[in-house]
Backbone of each chain as ProteinMPNN parsed JSONL, in Angstrom:
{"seq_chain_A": "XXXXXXXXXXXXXXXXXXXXXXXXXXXXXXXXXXXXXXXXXXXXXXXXXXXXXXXXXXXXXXXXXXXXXXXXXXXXXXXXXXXXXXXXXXXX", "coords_chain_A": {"N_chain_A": [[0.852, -1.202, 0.0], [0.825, 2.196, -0.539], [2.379, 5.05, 0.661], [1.951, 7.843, 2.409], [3.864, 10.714, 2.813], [2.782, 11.961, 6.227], [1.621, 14.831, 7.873], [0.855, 14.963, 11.428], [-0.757, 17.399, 13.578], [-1.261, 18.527, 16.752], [-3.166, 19.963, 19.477], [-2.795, 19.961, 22.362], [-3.809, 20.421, 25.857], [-3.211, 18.696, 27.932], [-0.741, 17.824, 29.89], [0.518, 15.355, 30.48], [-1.157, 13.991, 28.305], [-0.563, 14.874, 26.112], [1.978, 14.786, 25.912], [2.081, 11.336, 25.865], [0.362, 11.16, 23.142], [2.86, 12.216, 21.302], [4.631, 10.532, 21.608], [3.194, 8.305, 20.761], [3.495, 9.284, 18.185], [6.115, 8.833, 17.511], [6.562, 6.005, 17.961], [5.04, 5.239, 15.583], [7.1, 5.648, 13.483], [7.329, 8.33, 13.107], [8.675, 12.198, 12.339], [9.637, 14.445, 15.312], [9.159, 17.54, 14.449], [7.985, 20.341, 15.112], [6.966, 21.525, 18.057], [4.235, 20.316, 18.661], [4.277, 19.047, 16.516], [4.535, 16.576, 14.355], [6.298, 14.622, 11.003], [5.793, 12.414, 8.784], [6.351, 9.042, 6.237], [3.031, 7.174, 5.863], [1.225, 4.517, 5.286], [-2.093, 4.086, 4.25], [-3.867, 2.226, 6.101], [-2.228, 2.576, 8.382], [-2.033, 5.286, 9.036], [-4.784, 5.323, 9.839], [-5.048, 3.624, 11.453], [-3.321, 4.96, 13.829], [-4.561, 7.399, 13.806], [-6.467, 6.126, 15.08], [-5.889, 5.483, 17.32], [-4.508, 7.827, 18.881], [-6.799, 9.272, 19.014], [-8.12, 7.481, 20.881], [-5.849, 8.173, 23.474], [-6.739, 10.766, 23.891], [-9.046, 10.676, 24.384], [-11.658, 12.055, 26.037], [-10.57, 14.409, 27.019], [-10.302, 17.845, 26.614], [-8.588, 19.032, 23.46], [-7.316, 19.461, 20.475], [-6.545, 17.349, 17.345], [-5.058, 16.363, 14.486], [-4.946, 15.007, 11.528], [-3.09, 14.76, 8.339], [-2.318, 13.41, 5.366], [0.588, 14.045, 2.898], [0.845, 14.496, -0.775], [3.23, 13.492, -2.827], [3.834, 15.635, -4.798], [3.156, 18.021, -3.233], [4.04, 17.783, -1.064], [7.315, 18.842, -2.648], [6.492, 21.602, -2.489], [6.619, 22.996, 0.125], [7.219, 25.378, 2.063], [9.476, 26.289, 4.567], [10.585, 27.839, 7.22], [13.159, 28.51, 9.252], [15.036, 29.384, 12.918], [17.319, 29.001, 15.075], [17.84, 27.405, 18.289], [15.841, 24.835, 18.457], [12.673, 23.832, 19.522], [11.773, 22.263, 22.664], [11.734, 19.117, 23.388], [9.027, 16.476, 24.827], [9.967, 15.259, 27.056], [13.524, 14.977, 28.19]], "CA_chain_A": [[0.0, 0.0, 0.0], [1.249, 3.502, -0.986], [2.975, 5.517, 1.785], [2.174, 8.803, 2.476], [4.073, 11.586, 3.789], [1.711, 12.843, 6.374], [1.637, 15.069, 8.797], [0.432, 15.188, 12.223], [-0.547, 18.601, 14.209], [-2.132, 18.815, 17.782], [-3.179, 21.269, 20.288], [-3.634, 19.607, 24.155], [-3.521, 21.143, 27.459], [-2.597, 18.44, 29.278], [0.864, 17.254, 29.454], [0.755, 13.969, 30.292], [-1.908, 13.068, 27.007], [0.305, 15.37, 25.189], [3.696, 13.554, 25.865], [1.23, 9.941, 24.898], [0.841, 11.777, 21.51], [3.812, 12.622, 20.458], [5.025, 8.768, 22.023], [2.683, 7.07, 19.533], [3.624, 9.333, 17.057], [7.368, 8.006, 17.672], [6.296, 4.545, 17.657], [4.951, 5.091, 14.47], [8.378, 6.141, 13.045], [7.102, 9.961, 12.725], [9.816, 12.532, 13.058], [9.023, 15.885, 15.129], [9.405, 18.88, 13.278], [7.655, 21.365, 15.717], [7.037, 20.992, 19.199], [3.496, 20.014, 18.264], [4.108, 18.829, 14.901], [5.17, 15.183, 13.901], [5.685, 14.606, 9.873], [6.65, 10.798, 8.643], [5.578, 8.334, 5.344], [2.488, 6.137, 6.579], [0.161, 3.657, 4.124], [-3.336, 4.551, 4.637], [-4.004, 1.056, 6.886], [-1.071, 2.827, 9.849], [-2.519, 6.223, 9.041], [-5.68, 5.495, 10.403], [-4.712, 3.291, 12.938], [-2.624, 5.867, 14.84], [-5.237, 8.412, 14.5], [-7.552, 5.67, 15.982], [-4.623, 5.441, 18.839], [-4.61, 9.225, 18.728], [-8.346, 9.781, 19.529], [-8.393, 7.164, 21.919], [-5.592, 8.756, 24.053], [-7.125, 12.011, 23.726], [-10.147, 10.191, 24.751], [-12.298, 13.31, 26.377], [-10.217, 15.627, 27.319], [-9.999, 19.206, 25.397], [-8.077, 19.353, 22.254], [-7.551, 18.835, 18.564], [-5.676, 16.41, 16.214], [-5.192, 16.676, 12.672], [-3.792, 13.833, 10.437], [-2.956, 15.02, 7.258], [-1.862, 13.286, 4.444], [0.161, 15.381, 1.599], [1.085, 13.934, -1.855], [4.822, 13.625, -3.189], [3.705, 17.093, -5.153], [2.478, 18.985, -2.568], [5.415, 17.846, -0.414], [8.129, 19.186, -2.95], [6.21, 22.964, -2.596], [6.393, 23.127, 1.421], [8.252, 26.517, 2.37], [10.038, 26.368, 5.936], [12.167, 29.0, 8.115], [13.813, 27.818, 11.016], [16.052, 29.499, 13.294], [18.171, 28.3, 15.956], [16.783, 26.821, 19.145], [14.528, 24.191, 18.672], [11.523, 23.29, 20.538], [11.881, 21.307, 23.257], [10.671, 17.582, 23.709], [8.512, 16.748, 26.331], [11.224, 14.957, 27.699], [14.993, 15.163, 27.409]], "C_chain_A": [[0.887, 1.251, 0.0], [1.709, 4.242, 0.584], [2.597, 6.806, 1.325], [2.864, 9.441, 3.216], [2.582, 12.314, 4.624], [2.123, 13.656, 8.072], [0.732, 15.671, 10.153], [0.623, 16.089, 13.827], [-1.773, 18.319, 15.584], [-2.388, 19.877, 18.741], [-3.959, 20.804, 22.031], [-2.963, 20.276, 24.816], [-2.874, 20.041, 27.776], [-1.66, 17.572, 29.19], [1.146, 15.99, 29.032], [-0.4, 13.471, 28.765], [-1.111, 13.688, 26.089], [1.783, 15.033, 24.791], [3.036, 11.965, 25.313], [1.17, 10.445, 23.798], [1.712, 11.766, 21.275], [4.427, 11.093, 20.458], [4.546, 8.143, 21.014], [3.353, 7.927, 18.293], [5.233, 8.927, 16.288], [7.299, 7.185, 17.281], [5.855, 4.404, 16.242], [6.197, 5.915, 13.633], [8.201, 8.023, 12.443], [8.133, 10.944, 13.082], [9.233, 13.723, 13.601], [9.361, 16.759, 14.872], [9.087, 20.211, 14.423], [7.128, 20.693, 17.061], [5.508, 20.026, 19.676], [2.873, 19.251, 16.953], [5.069, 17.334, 14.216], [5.163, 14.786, 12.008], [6.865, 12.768, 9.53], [5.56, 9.455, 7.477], [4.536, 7.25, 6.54], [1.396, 5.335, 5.107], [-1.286, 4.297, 4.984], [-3.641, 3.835, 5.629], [-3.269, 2.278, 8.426], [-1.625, 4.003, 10.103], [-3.958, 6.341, 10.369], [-5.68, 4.572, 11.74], [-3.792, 4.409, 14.263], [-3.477, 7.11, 14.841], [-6.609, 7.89, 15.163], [-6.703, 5.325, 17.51], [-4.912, 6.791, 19.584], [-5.868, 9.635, 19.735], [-8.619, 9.032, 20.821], [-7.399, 7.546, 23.64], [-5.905, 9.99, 24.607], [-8.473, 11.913, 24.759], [-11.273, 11.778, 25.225], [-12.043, 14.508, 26.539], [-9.815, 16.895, 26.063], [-8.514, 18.687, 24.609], [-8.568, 18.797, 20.529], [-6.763, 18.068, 18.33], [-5.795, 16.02, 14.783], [-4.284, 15.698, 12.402], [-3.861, 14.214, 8.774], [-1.642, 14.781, 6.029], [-1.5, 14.309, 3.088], [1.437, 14.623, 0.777], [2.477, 14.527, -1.945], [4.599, 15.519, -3.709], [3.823, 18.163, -4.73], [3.864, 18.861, -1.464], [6.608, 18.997, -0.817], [7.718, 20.972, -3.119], [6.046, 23.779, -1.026], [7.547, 24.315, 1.449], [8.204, 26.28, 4.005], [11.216, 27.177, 5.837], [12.352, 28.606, 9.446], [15.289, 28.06, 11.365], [16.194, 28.702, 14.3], [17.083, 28.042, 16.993], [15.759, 26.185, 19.018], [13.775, 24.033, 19.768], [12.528, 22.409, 21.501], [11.226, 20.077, 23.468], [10.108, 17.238, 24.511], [9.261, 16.086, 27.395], [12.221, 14.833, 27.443], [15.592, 13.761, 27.815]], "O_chain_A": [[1.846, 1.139, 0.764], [1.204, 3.764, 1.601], [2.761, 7.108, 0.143], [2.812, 9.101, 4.398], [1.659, 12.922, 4.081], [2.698, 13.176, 9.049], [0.016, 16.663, 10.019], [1.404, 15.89, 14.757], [-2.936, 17.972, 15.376], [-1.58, 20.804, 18.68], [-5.007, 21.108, 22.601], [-1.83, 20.711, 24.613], [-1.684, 20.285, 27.979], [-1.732, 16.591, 28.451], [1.652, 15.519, 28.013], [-0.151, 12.354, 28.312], [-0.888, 13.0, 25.092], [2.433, 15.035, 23.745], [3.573, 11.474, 24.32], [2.19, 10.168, 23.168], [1.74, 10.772, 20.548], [4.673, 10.526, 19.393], [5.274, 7.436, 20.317], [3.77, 7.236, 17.363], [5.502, 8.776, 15.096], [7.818, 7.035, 16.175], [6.295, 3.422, 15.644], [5.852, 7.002, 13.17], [8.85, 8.649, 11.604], [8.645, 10.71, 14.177], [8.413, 14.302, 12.888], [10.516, 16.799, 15.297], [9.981, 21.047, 14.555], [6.898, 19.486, 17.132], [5.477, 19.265, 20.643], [1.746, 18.981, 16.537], [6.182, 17.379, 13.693], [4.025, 14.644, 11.559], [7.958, 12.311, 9.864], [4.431, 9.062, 7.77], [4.929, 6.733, 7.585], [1.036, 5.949, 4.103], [-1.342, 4.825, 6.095], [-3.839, 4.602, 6.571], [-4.016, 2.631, 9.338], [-1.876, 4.179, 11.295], [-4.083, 7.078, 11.348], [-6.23, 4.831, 12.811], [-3.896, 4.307, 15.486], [-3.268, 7.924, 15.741], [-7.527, 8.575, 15.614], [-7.196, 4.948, 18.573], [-5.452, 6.848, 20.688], [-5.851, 10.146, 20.855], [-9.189, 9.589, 21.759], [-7.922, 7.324, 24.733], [-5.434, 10.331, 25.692], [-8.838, 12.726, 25.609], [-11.485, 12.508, 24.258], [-12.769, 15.486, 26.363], [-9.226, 16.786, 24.988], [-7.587, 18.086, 25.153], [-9.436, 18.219, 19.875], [-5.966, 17.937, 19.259], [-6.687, 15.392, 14.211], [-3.156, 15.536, 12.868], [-4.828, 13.832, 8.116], [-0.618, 15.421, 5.787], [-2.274, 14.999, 2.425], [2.522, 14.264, 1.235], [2.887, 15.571, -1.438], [5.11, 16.454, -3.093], [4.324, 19.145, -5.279], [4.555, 19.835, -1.167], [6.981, 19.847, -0.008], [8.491, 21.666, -3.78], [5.51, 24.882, -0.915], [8.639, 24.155, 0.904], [7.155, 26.117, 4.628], [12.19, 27.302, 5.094], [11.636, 28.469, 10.438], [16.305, 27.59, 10.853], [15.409, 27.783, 14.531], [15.882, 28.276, 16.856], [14.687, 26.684, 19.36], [14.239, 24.1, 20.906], [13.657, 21.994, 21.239], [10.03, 20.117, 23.754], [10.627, 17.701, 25.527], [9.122, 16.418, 28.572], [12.34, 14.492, 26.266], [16.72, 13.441, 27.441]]}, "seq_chain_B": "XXXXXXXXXXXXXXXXXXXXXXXXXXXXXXXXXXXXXXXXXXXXXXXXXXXXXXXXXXXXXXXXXXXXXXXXXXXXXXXXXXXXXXXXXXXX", "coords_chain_B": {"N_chain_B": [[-4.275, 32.313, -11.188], [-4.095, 28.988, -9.814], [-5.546, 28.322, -6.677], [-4.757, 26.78, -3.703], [-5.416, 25.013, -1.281], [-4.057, 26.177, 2.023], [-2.205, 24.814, 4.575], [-0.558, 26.298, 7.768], [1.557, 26.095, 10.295], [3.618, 27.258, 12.879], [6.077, 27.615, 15.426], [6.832, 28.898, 18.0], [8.329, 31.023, 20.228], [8.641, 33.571, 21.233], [5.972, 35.804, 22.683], [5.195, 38.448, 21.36], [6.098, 38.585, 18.746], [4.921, 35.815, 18.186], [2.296, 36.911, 17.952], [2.038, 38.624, 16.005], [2.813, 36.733, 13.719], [0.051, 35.286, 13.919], [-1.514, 37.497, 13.36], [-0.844, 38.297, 10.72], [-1.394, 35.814, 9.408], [-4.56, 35.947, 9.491], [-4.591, 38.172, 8.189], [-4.654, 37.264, 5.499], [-6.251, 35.585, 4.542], [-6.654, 33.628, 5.899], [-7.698, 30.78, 8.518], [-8.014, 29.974, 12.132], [-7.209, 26.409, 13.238], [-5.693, 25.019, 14.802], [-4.232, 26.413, 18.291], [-1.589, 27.526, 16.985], [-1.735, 27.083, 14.247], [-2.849, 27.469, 10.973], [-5.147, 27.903, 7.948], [-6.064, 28.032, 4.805], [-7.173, 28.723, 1.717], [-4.656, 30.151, -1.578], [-2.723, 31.27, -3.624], [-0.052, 30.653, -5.288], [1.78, 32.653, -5.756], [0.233, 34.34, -3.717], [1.326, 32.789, -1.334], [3.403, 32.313, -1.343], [4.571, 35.385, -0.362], [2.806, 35.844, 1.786], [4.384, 33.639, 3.006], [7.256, 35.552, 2.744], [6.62, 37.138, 4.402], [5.931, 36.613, 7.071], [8.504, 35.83, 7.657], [9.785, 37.541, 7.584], [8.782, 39.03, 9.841], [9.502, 36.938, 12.154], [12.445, 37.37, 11.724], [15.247, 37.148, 13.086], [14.168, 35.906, 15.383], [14.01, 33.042, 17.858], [12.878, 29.585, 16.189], [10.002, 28.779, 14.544], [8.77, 28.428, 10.831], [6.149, 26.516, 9.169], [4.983, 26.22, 5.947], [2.689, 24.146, 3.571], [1.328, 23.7, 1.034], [-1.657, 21.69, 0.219], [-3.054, 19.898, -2.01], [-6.129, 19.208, -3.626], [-7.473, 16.785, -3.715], [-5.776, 15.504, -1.29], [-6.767, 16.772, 0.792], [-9.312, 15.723, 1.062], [-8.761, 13.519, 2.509], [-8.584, 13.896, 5.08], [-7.991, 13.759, 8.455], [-9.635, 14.362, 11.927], [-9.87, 15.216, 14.577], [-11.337, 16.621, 17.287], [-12.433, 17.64, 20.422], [-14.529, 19.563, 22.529], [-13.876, 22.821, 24.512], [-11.906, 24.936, 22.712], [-8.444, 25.968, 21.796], [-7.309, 29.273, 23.129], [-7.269, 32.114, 21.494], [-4.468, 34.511, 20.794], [-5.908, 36.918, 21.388], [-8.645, 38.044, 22.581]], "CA_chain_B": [[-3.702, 31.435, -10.425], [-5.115, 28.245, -8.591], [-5.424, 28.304, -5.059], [-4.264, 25.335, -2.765], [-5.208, 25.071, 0.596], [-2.48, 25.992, 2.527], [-1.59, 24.57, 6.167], [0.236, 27.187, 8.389], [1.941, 25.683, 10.976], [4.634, 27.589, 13.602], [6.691, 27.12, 16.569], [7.458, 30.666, 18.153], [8.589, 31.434, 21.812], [8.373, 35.337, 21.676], [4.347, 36.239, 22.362], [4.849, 39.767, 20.522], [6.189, 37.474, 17.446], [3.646, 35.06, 18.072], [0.657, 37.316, 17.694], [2.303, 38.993, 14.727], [2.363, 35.785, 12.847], [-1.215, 34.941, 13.088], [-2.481, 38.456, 12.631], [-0.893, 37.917, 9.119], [-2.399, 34.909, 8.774], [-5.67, 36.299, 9.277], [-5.031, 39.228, 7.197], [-4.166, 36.496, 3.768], [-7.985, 34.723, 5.113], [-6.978, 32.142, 6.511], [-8.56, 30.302, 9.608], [-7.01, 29.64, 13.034], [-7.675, 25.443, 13.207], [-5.636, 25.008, 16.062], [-3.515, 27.578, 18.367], [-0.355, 27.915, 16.458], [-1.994, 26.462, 12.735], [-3.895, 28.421, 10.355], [-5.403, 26.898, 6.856], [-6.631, 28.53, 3.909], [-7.03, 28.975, 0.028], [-3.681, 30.827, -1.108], [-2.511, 30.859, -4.65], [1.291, 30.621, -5.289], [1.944, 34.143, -5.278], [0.001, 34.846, -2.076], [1.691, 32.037, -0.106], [5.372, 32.891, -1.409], [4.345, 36.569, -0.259], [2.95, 35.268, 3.378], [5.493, 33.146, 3.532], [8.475, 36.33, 3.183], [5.786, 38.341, 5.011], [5.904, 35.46, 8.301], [9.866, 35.166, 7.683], [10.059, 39.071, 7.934], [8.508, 39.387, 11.196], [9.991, 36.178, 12.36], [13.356, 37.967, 11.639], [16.524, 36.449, 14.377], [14.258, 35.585, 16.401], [13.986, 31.434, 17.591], [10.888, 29.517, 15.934], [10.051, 27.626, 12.731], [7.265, 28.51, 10.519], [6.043, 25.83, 8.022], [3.284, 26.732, 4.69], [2.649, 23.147, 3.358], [0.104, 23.639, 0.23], [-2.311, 20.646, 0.121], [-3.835, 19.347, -2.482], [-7.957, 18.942, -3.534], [-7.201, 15.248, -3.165], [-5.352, 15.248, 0.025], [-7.542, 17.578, 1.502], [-10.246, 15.211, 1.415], [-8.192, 12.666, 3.435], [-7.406, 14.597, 6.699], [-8.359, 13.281, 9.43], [-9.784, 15.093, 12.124], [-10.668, 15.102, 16.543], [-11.956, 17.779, 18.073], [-12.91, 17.983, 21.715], [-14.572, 20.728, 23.461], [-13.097, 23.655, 24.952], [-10.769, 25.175, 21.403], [-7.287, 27.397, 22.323], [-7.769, 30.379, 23.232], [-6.433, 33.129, 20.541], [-3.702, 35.285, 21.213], [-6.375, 38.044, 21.599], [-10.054, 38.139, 22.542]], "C_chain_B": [[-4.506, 30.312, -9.795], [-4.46, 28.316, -7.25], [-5.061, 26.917, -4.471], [-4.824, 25.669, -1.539], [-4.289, 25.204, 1.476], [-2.82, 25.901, 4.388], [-0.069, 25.511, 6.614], [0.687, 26.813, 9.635], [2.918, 26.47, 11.738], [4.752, 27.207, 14.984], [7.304, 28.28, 17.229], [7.452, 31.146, 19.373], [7.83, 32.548, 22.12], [6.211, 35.941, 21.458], [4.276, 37.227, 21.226], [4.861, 39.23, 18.577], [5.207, 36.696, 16.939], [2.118, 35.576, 17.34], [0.8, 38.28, 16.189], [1.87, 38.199, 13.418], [0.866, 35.68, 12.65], [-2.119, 35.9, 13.067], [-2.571, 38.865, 11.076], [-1.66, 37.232, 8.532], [-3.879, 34.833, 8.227], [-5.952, 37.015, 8.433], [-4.844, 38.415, 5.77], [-5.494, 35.81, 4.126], [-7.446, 33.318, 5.381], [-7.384, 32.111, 7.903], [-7.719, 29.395, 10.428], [-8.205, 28.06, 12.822], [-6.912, 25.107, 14.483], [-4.514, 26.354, 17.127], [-2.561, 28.077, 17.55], [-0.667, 27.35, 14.818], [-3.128, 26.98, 12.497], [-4.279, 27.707, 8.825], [-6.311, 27.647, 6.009], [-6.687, 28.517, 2.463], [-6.232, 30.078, -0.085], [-3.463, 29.963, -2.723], [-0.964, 30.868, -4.457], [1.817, 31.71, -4.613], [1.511, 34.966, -4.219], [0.922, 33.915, -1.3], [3.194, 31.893, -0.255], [4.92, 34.188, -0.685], [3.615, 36.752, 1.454], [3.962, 35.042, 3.439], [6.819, 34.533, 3.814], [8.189, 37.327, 4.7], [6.223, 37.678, 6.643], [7.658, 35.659, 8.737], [10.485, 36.819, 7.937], [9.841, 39.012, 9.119], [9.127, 38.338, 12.351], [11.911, 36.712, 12.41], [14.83, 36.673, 12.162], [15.67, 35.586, 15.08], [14.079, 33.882, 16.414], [13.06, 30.918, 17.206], [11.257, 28.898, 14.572], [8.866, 27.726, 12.7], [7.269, 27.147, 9.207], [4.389, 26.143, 6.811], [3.675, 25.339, 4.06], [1.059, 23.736, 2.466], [-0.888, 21.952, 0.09], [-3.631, 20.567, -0.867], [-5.576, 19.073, -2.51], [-8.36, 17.288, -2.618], [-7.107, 14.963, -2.055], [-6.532, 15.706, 0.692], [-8.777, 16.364, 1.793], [-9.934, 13.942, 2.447], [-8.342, 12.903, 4.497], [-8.232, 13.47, 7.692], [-8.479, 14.082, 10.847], [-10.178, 15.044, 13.967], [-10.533, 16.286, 17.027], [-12.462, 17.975, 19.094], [-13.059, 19.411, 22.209], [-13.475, 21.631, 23.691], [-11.26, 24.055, 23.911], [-9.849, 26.011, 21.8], [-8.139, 28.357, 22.261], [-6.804, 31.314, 21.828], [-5.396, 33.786, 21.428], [-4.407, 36.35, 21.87], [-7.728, 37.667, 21.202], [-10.474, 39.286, 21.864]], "O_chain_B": [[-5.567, 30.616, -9.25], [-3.285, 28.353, -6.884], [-5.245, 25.954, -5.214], [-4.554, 26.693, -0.912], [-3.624, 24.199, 1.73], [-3.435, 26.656, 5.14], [1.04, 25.478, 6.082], [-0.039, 27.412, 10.428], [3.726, 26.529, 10.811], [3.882, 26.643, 15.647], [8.446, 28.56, 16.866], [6.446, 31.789, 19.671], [6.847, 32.677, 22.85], [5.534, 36.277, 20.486], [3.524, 37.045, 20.269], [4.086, 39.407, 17.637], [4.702, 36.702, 15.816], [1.276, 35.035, 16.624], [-0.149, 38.561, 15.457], [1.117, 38.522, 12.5], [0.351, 35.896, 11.552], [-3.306, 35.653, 12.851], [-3.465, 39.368, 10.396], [-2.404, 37.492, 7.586], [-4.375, 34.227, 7.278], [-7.013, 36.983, 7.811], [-4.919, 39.172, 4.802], [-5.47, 35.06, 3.15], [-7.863, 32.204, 5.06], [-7.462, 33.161, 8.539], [-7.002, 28.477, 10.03], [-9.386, 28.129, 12.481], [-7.693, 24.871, 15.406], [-4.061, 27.254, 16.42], [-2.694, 29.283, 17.34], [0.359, 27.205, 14.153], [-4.122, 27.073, 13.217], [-3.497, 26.793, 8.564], [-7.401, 27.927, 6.506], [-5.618, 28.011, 2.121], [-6.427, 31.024, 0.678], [-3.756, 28.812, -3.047], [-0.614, 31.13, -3.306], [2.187, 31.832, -3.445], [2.075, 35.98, -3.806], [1.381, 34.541, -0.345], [3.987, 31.444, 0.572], [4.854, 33.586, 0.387], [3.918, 37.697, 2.182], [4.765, 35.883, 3.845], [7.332, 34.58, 4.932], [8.892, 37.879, 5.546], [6.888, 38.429, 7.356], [8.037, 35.64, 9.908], [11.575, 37.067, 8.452], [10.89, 38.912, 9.755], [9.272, 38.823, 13.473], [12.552, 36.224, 13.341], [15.164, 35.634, 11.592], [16.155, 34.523, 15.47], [14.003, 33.293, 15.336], [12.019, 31.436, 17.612], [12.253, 28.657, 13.891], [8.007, 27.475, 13.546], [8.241, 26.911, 8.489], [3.181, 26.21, 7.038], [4.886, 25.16, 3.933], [0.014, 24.077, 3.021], [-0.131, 21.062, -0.298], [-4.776, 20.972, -0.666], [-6.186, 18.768, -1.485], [-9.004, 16.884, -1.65], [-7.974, 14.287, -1.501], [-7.291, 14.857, 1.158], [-9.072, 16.225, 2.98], [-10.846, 13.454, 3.115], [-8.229, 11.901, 5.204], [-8.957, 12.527, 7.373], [-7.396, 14.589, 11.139], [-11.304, 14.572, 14.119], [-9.451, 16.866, 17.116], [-13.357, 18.792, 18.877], [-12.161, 20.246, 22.316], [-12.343, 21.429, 23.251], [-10.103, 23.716, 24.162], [-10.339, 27.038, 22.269], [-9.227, 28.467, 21.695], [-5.714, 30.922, 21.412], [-5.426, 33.646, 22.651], [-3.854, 36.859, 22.845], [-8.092, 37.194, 20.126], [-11.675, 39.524, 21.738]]}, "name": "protein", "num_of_chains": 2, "seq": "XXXXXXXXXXXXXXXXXXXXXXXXXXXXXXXXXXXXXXXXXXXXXXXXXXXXXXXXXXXXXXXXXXXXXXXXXXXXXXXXXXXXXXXXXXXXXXXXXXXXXXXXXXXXXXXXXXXXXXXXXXXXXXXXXXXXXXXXXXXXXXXXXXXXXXXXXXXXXXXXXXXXXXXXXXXXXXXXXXXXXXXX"}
C-alpha cells in the first residue's frame, strides 16, 4: 500500500496526554518537526490506525488532532524558516 | 492562479512574534484550526508573499514557521478530533 508523507498537528492542554501523543507518534516512526508537529511516510491502513490510537488517548479531554496526508507534489512545494533553538521535547 | 489550501503551521517562543504571525495569517484569510496552525485557500503568489511576510517578522528571532500547500485530493483525506473547549487566541 502507498505511503504517504503525512503530517500530524495537535493542540492539548494536558501534558501527560500530550507527551502519549507525540510517544505514539514516535512509535509510528514519525519525526518531530515542531514541538506540536510530527511529519513521517504512513500507508493509509497505519494512518488510520494511529489516529484511531490518537483519539483514543485524547479520549475526552480538550483538544484537537489533525492527520494530514500530503502527496509527493504537494510535499516538494512546502516553504520552511527555522532558526536556531529548537523546541523542546517533552522529555529530554 | 489556482489556489491550494495551505496549512500554516509555527513554533514561536516570543508572544509579541507570536501574535504577529497569526495576525498575518488572518489578514491572507486564513482560519485559526488550532492555536499555532492556520489553513486557507492561497494561490502561489500569495503564499510565497505570506510566507516572506511570516519570515520578515519572524526575523533572528527562535521559531520555525512551516506553509505546506495541500492538495484537492489530500484535503479530502485529513483526518480530524476535536474535543470541546478550542485554544484560546492570542487576543479576545
Amino acid at each position: 500500500m502507498d505511503e504517504l508523507r503525512t503530517l500530524v498537528i495537535y493542540d492539548i492542554e494536558d501534558d501527560k496526554v500530550r507527551l502519549r501523543i507525540s510517544e505514539s507518534c514516535l512509535d509510528y516512526g514519525l519525526v518531530r518537526i515542531q514541538y506540536s508537529a510530527f511529519l513521517g511516510a504512513l500507508n493509509r491502513n497505519k494512518r488510520e490506525e494511529l489516529f484511531l490510537r490518537l483519539c483514543a488517548l485524547l479520549d475526552d479531554n480538550p483538544g484537537k488532532i489533525l492527520l494530514q496526508p500530503i502527496c509527493d507534489k504537494d510535499v516538494k512545494e512546502v516553504l520552511v524558516k527555522e532558526n536556531e533553538k529548537p523546541s523542546e521535547p517533552d522529555v529530554l
